[in-house]
VOMARTOR-727015 format. One record per residue (C-alpha): residue in one letter; chain; x, y, z. Coordinates in Angstrom, 2 decimals, padded with zeros to 5 digits. Example, Ala and Ser with C-alpha at 12.3 -4.5 7.8 and 13.67 -1.06 7.14 Angstrom:
% residues 2
node rest: a; kette: A; u: 012.30; v: -004.50; w: 007.80
node rest: s; kette: A; u: 013.67; v: -001.06; w: 007.14
***
This chain:
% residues 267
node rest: x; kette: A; u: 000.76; v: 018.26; w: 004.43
node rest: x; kette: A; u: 003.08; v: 020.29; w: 002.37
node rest: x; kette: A; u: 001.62; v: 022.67; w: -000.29
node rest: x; kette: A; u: 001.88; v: 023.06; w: -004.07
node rest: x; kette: A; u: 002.58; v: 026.54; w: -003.55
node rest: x; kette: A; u: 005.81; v: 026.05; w: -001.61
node rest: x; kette: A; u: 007.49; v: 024.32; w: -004.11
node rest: x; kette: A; u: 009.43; v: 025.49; w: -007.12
node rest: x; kette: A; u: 010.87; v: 023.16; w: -009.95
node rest: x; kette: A; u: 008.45; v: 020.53; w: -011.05
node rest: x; kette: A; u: 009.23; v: 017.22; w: -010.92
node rest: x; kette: A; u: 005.59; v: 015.72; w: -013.24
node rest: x; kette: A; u: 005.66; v: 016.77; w: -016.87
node rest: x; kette: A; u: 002.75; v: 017.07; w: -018.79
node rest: x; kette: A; u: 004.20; v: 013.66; w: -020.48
node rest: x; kette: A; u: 004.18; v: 011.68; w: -017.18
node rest: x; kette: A; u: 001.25; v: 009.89; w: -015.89
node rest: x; kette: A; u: -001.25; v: 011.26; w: -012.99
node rest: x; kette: A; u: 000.57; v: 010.15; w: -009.69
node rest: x; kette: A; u: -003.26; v: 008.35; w: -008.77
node rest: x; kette: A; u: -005.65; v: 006.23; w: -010.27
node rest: x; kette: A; u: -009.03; v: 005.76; w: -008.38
node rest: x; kette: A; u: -011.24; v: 002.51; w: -009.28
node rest: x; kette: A; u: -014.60; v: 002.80; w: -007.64
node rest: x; kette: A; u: -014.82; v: 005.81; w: -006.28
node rest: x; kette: A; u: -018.54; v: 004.98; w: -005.38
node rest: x; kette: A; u: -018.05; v: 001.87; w: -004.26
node rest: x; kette: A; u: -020.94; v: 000.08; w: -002.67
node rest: x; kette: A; u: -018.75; v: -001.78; w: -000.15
node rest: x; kette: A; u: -017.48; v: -000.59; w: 003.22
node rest: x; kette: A; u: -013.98; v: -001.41; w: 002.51
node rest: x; kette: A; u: -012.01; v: 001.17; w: 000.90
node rest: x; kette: A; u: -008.10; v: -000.80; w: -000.82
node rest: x; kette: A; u: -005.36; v: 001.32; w: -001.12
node rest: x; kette: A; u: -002.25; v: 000.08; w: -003.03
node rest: x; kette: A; u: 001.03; v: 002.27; w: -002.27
node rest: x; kette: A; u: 003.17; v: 000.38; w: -004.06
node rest: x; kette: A; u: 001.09; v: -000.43; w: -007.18
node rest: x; kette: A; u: 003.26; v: 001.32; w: -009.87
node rest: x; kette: A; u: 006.86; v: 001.37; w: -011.60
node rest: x; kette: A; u: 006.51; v: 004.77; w: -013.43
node rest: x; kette: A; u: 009.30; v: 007.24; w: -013.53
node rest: x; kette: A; u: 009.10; v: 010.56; w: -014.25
node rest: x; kette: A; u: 010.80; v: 011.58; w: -017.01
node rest: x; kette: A; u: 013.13; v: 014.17; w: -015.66
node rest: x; kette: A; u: 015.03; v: 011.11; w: -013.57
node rest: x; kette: A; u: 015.82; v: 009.05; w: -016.31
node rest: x; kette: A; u: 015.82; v: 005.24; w: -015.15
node rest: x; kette: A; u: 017.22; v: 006.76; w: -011.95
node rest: x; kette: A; u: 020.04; v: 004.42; w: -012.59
node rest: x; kette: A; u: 019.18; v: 001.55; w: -011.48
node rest: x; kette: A; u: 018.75; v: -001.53; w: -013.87
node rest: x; kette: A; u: 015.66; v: -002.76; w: -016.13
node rest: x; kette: A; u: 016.30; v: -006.39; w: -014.12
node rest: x; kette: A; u: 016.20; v: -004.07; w: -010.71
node rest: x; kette: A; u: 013.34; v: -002.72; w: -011.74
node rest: x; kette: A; u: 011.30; v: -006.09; w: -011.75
node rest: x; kette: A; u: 012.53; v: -006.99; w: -008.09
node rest: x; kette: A; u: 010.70; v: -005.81; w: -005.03
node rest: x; kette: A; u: 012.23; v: -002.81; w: -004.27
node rest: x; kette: A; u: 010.24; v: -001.60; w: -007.40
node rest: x; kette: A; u: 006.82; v: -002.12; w: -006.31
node rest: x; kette: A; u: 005.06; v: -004.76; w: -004.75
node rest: x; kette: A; u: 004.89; v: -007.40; w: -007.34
node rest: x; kette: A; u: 000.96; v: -008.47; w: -007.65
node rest: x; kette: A; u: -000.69; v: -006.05; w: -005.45
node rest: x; kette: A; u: -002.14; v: -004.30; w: -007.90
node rest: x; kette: A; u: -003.99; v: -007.39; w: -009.71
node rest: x; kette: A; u: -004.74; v: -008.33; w: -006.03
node rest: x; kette: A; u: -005.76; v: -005.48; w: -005.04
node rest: x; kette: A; u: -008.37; v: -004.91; w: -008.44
node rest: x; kette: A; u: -009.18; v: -008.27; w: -008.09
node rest: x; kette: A; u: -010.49; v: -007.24; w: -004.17
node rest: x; kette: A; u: -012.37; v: -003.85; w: -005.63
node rest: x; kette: A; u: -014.05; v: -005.93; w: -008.56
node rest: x; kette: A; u: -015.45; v: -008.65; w: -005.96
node rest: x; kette: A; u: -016.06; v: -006.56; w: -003.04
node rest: x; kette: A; u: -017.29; v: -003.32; w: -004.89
node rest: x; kette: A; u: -015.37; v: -001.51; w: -003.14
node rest: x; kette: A; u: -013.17; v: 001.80; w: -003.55
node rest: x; kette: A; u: -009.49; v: 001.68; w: -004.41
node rest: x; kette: A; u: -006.87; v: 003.83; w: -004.46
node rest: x; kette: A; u: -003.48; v: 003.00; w: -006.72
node rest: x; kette: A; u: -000.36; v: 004.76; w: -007.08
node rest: x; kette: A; u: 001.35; v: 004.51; w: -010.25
node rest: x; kette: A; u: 005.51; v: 005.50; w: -009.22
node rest: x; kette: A; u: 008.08; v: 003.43; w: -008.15
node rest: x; kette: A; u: 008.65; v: 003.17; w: -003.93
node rest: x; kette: A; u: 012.15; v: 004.22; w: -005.38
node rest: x; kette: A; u: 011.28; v: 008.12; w: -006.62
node rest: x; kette: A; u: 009.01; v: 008.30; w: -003.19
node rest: x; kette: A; u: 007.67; v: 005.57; w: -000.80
node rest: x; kette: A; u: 004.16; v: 006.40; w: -000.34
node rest: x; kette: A; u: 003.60; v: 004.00; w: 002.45
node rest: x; kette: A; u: 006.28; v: 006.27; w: 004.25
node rest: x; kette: A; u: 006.25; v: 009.74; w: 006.02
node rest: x; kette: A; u: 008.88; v: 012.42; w: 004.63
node rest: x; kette: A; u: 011.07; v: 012.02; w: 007.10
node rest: x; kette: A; u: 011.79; v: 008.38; w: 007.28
node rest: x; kette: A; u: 015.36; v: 007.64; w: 005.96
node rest: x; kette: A; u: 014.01; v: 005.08; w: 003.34
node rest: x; kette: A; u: 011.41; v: 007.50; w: 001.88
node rest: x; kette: A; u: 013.66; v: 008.19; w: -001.05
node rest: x; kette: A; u: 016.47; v: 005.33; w: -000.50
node rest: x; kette: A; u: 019.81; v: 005.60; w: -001.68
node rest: x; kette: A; u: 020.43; v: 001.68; w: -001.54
node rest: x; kette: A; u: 017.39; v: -000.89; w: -001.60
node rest: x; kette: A; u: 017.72; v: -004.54; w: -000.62
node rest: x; kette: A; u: 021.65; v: -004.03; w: -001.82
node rest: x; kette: A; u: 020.72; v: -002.04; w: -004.89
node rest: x; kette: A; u: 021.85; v: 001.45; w: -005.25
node rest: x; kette: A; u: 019.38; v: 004.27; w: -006.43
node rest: x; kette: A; u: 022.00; v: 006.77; w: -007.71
node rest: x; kette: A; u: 019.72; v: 009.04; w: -008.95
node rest: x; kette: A; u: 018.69; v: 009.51; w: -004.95
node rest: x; kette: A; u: 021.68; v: 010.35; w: -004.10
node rest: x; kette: A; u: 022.02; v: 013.75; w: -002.18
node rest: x; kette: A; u: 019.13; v: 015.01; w: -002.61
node rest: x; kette: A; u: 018.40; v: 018.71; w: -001.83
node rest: x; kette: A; u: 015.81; v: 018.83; w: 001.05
node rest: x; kette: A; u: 013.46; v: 020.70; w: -001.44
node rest: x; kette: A; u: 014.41; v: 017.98; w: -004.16
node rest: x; kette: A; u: 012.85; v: 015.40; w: -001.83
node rest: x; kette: A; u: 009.97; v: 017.82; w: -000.74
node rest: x; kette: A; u: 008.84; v: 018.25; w: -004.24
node rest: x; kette: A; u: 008.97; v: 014.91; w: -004.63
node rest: x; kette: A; u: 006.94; v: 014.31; w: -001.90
node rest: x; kette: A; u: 004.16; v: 017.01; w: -002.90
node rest: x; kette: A; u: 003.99; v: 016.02; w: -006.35
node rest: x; kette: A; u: 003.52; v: 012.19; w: -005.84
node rest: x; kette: A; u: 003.08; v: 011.19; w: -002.49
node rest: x; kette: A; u: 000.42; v: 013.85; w: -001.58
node rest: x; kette: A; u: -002.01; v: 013.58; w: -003.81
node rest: x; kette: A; u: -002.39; v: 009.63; w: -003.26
node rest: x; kette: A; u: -002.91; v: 010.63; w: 000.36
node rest: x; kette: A; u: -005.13; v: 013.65; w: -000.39
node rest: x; kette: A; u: -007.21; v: 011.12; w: -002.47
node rest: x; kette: A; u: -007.74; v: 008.55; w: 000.21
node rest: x; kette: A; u: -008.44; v: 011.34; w: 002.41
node rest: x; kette: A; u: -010.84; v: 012.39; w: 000.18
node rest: x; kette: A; u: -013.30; v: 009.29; w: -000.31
node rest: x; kette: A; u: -012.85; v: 008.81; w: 003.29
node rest: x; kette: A; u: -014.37; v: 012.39; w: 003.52
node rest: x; kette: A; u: -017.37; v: 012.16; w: 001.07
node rest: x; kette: A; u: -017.71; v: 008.52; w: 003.20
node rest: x; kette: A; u: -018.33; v: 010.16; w: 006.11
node rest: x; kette: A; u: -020.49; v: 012.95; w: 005.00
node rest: x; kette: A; u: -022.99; v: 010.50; w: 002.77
node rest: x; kette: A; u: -023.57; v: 008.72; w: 006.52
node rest: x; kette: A; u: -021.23; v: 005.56; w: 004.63
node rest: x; kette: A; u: -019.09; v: 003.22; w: 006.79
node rest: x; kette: A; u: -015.74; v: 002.77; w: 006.16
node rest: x; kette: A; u: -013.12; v: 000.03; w: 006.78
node rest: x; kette: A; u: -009.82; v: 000.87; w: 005.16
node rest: x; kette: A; u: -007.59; v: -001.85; w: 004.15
node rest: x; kette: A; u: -003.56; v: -001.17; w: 002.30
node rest: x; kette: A; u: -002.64; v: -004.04; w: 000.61
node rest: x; kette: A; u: 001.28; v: -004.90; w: -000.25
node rest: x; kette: A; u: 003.30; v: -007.93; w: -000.94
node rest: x; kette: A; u: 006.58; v: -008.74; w: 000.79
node rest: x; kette: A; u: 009.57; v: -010.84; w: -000.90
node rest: x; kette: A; u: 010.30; v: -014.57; w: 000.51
node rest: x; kette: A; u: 013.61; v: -013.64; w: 001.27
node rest: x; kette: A; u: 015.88; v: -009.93; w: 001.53
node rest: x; kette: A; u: 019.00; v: -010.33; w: -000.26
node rest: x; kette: A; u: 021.48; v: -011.97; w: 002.77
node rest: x; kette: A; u: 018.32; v: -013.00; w: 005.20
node rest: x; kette: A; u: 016.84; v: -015.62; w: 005.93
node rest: x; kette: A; u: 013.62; v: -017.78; w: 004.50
node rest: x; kette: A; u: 010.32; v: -015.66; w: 004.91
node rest: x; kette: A; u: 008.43; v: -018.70; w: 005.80
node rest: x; kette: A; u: 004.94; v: -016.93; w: 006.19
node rest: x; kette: A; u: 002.45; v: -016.68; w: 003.04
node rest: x; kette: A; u: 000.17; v: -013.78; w: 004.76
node rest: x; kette: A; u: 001.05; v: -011.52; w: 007.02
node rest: x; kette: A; u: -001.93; v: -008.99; w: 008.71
node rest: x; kette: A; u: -000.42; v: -006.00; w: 010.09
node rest: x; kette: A; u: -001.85; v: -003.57; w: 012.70
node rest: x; kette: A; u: -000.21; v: -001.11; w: 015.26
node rest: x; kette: A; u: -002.95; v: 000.80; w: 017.95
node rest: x; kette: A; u: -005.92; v: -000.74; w: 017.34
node rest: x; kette: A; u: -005.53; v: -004.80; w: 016.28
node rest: x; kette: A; u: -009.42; v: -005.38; w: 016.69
node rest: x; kette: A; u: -010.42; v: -005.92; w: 012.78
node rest: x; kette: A; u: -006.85; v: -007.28; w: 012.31
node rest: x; kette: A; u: -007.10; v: -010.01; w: 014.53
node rest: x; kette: A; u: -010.66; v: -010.91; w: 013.92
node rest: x; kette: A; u: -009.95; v: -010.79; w: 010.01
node rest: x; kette: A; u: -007.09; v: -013.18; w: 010.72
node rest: x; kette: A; u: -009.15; v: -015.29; w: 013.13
node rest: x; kette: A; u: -011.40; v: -015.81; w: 010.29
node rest: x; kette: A; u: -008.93; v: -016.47; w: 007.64
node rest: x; kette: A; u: -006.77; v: -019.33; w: 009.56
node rest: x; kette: A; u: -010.23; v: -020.80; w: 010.52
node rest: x; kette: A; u: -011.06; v: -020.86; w: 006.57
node rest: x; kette: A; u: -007.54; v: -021.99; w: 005.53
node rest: x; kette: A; u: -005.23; v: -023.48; w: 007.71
node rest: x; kette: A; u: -003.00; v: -024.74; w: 006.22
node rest: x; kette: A; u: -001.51; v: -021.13; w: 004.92
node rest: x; kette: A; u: 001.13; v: -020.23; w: 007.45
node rest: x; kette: A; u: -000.12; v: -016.76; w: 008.04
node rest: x; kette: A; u: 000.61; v: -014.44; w: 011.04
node rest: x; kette: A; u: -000.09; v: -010.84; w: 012.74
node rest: x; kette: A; u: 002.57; v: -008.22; w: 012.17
node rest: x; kette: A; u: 004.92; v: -010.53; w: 010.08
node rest: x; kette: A; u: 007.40; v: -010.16; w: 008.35
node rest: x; kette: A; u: 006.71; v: -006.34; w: 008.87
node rest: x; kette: A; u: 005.44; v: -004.33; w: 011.80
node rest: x; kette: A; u: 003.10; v: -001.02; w: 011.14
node rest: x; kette: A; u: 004.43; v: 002.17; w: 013.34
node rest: x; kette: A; u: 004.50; v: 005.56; w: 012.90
node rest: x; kette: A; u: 007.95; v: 005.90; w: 011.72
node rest: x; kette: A; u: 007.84; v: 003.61; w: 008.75
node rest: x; kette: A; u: 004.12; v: 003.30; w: 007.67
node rest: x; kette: A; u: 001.83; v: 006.33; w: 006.65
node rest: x; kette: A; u: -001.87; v: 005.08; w: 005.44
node rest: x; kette: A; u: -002.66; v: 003.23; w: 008.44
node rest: x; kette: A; u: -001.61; v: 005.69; w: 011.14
node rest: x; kette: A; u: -002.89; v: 008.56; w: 009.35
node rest: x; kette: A; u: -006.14; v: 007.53; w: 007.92
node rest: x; kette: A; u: -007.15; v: 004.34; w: 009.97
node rest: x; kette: A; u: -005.91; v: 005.59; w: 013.45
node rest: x; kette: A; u: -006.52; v: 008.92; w: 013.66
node rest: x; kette: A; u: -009.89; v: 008.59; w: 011.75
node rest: x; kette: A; u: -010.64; v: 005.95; w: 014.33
node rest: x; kette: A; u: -011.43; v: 003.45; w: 010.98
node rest: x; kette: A; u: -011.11; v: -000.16; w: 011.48
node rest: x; kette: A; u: -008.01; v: -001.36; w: 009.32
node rest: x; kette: A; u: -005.81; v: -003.70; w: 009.14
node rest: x; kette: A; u: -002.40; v: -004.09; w: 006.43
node rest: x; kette: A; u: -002.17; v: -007.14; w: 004.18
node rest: x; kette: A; u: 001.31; v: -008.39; w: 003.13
node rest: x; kette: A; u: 000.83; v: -011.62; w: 001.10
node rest: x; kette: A; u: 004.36; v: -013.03; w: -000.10
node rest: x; kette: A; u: 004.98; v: -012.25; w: -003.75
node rest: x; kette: A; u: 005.75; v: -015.43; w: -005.38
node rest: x; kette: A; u: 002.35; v: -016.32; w: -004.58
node rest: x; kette: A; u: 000.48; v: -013.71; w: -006.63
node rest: x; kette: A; u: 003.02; v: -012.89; w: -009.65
node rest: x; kette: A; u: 000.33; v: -014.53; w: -012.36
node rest: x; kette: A; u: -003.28; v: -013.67; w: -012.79
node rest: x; kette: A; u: -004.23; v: -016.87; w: -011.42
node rest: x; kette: A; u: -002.42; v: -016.51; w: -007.84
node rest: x; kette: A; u: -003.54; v: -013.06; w: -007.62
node rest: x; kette: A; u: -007.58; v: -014.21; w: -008.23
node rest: x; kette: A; u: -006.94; v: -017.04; w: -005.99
node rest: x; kette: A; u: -005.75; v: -014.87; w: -003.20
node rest: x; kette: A; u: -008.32; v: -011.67; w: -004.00
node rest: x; kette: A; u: -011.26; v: -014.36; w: -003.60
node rest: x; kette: A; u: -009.62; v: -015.51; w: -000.10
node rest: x; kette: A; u: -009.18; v: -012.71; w: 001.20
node rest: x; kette: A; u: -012.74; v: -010.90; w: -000.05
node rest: x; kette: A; u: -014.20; v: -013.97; w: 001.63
node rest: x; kette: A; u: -011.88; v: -013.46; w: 005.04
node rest: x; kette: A; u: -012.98; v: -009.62; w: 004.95
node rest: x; kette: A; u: -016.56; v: -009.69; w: 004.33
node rest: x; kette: A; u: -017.02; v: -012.57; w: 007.21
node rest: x; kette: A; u: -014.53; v: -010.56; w: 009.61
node rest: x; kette: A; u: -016.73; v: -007.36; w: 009.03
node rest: x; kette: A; u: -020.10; v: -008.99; w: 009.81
node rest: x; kette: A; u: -018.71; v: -010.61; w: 012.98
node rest: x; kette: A; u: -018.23; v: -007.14; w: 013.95
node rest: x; kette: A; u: -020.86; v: -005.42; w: 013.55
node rest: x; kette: A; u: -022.99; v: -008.54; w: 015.22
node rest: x; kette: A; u: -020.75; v: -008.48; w: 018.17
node rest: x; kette: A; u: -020.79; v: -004.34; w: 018.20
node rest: x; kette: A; u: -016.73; v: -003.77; w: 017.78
***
């Protein structure tokens, strides 16, 4: 992780919000929700990075209705979550530094021009002001988990477009995403096609989780050895209150049925 102390010019003003908001943070549940694409804030200093107020409310913003899914999921389960409040477009925090869409210049055919040859240190400040201190959060309650003798089972949840400007027809409605270690993913998704199925769901669609283009999972559910998994539920079914509490109840149901399966079969 890069340090504070290496950087220089600030990107956060006292004016712009905290990069993290944590819900929960002693959450009864084992689960602990992160949303990395929760937010559409801006830091001052970049203006409206040039990219248009109807841009803005497309995908490449933020996920559109992870974040009432996702406090939907905390209220229900009890459980810890982790939000990030700035756009994918200043910094992706689902991404590590070095992938080439980590600050993109052009998303989904829209270009960002205010990412535009950026200075390496320009993107590392970036990166230390508001992609690190979402991670060192998570990091964090997964810590003070592990030290109160607390389980954990760490779940990121996004939302995914039906259809990337030029491609084709998404035609899944839930996608479960896992790299290493599938075990929770598949039995979560076992559960959830049993419980519903006529919702054309899938593992590792329309997305795949590697270490190149994803950052929770394979840093704090792989390496911690945490069961996991990656939700991607497509966004036109959770832009209103009522899809997103529809689909929060679903999946709290899926979760908490996939979790006690496990522990009765020991995995």
């Amino acid at each position: 992780m890069l340090q504070y102390s290496d950087m220089v010019a600030k990107v956060l003003s006292p004016r712009d919000p905290r990069p993290v908001e944590l819900l929960k943070g002693d959450g009864a549940s084992p689960f602990v929700l992160s949303c990395e694409h929760a937010g559409r804030a801006i830091p001052e200093i970049f203006g409206d990075l040039g990219v248009a107020p109807a841009d803005m409310e497309r995908h490449i913003a933020y996920d559109i209705g992870a974040e009432g899914v996702s406090r939907h999921l905390s209220r229900i389960l009890d459980a810890t979550l982790i939000l990030q409040r700035y756009t994918r477009l200043v910094v992706d925090c689902n991404r590590p530094f070095e992938a080439p869409d980590s600050m993109p210049v052009v998303s989904d055919g829209t270009a960002v021009p205010a990412n535009a040859g950026l200075s390496e240190r320009a993107r590392r400040q970036r990166f230390a002001e508001i992609q690190q201190p979402f991670h060192d959060t998570v990091a964090a309650v997964l810590d003070r988990r592990v030290q109160a003798g607390l389980p954990s089972v760490l779940i990121s949840v996004h939302s995914f477009t039906p259809r990337l400007r030029g491609g084709p027809q998404r035609p899944w409605e839930l996608g479960v995403l896992s790299n290493r270690d599938g075990s929770f993913a598949w039995r979560f998704l076992a559960v959830f096609q049993a419980r519903h199925p006529a919702i054309v769901s899938a593992h590792n669609e329309p997305y795949v989780v590697n270490d190149a283009s994803d950052y929770t999972i394979p840093v704090h559910g792989e390496r911690r050895g945490l069961p996991h998994l990656l939700l991607e539920i497509r966004n036109d079914l959770i832009v209103d209150e009522a899809g997103q509490s529809r689909w929060a109840a679903m999946v709290a149901e899926a979760l908490v049925a996939a979790n006690a399966k496990g522990n009765i079969d020991g995995r």
